[in-house]
PAKE-147947 format. One line per 3 residues: number of its first residue (from 1); their letters; for each residue z, x, y of N, C-alpha, C, O, CB. Coordinates in steps of 0.02 Angstrom, whole numbers, plus 50000, padded with zeros to 5 digits. Glycine has a CB too. Layout:
<pts>
NUM	A	Z/X/Y/Z/X/Y/Z/X/Y/Z/X/Y/Z/X/Y ~ ... $
</pts>
This chain:
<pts>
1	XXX	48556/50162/50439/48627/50165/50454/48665/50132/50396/48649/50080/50370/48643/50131/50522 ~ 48716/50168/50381/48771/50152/50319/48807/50068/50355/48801/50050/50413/48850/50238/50311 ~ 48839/50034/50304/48881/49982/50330/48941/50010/50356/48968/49980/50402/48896/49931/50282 $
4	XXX	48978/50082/50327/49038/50119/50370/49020/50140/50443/49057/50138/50492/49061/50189/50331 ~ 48938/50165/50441/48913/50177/50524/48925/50133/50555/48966/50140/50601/48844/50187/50542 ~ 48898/50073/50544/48900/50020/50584/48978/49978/50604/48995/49944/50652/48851/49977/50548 $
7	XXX	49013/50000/50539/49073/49967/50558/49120/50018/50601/49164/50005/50642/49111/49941/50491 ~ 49103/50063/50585/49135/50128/50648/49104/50118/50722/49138/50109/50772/49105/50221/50623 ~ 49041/50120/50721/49019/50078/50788/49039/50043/50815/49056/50056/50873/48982/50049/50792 $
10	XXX	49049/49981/50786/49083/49890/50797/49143/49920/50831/49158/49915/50890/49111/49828/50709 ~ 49182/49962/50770/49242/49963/50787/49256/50014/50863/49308/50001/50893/49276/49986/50721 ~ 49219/50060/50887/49217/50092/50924/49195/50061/51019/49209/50088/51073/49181/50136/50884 $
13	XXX	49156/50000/51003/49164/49958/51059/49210/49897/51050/49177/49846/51039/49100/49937/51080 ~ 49251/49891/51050/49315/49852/51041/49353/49860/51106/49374/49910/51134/49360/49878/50978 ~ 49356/49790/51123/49412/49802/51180/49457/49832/51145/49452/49835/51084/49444/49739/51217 $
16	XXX	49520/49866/51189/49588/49872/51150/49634/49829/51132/49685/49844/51101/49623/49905/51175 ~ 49616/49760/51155/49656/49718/51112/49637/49694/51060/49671/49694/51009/49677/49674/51137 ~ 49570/49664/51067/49520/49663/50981/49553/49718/50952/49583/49711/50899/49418/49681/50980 $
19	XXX	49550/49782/50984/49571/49842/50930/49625/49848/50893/49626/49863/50833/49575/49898/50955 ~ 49675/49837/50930/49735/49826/50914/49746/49761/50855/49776/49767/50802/49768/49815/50981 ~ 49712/49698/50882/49723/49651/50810/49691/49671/50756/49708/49650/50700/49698/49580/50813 $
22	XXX	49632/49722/50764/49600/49736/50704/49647/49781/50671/49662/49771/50612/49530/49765/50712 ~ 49671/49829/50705/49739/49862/50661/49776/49824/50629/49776/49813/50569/49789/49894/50697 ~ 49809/49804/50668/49857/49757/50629/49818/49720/50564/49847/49734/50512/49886/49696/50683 $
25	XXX	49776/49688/50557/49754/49644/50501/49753/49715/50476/49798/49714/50434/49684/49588/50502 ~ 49728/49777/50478/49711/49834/50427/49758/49838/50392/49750/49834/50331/49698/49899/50448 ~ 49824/49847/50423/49894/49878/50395/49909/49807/50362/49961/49803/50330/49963/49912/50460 $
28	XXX	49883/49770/50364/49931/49698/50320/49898/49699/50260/49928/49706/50207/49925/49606/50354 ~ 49825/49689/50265/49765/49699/50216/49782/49760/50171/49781/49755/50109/49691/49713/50257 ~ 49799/49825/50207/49835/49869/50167/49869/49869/50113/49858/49889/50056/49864/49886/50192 $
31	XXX	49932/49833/50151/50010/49825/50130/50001/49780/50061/50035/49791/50011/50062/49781/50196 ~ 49940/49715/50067/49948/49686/50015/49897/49701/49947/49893/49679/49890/49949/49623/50038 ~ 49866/49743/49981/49833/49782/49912/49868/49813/49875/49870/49812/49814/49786/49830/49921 $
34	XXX	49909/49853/49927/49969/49897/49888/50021/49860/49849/50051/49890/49805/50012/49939/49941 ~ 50034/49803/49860/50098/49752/49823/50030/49730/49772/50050/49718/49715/50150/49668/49887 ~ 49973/49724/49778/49941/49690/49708/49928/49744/49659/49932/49730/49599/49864/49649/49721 $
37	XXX	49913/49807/49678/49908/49869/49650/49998/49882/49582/50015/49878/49523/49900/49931/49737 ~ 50024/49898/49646/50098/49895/49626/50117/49837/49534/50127/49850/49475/50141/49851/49714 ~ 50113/49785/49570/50105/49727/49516/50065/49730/49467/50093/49712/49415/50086/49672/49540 $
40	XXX	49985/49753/49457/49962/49750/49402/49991/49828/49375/50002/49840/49316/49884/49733/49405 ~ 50000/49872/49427/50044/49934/49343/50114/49904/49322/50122/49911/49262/50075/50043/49371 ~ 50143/49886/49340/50198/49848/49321/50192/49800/49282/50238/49793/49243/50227/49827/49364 $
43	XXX	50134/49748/49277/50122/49718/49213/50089/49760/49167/50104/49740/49111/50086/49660/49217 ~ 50050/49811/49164/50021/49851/49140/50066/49904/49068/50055/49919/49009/49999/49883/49204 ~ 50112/49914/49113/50170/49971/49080/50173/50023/49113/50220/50062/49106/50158/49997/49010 $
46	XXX	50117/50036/49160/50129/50118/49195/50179/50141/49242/50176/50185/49285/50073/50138/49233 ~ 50231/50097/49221/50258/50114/49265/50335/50118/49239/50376/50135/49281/50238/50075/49318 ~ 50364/50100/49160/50402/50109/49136/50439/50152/49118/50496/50136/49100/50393/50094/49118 $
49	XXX	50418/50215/49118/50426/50259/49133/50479/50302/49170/50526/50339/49153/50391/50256/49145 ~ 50443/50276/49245/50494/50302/49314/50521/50252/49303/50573/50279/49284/50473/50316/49398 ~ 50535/50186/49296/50603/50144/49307/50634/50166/49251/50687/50180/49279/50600/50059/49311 $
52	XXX	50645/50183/49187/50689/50203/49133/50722/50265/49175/50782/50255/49186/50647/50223/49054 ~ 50692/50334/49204/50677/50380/49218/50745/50350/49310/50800/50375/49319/50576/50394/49208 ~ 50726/50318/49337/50770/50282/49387/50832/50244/49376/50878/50249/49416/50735/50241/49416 $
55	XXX	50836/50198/49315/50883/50168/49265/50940/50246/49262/50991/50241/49296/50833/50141/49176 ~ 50933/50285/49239/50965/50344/49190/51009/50365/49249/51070/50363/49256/50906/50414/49154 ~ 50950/50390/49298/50993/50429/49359/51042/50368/49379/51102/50371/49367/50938/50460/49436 $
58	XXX	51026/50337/49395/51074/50272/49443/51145/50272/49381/51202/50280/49401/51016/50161/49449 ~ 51130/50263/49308/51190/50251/49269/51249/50322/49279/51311/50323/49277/51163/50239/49184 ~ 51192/50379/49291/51269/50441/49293/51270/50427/49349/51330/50413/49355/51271/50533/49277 $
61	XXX	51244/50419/49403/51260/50416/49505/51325/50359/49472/51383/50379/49478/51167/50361/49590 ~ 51316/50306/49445/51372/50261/49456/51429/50282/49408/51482/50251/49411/51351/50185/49446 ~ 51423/50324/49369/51487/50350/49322/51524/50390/49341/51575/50408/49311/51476/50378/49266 $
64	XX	51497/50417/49410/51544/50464/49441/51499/50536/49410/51533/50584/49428/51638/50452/49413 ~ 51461/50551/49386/51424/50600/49326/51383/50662/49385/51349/50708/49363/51346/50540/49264 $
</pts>
């Protein structure tokens, strides 16, 4: 058995409130991968780009353009 079998298992006898906190930690655990992800392309440069690219539009949106 794989460690995903087994953790699909685990996860499959779960009360529903265990279940439910285990969600929740998922979506947070998520959320902050995604803000550390986010952060290293942004120190990176990959991402200079769309903000120049976001910069431009916003300057004609605010010129009336």
């Amino acid at each position: 058995m794989t460690t995903i079998t087994e953790i699909e298992a685990a996860i499959s006898r779960l009360p529903a409130n265990e279940f439910a906190e285990l969600v929740a930690w998922l979506q947070e655990y998520h959320a902050e991968a995604w803000d550390r992800q986010i952060e290293a392309d942004l120190a990176a440069g990959r991402l200079d780009a769309l903000l120049s690219e976001a910069e431009n539009e916003y300057r004609v949106m605010s010129s009336g353009g």
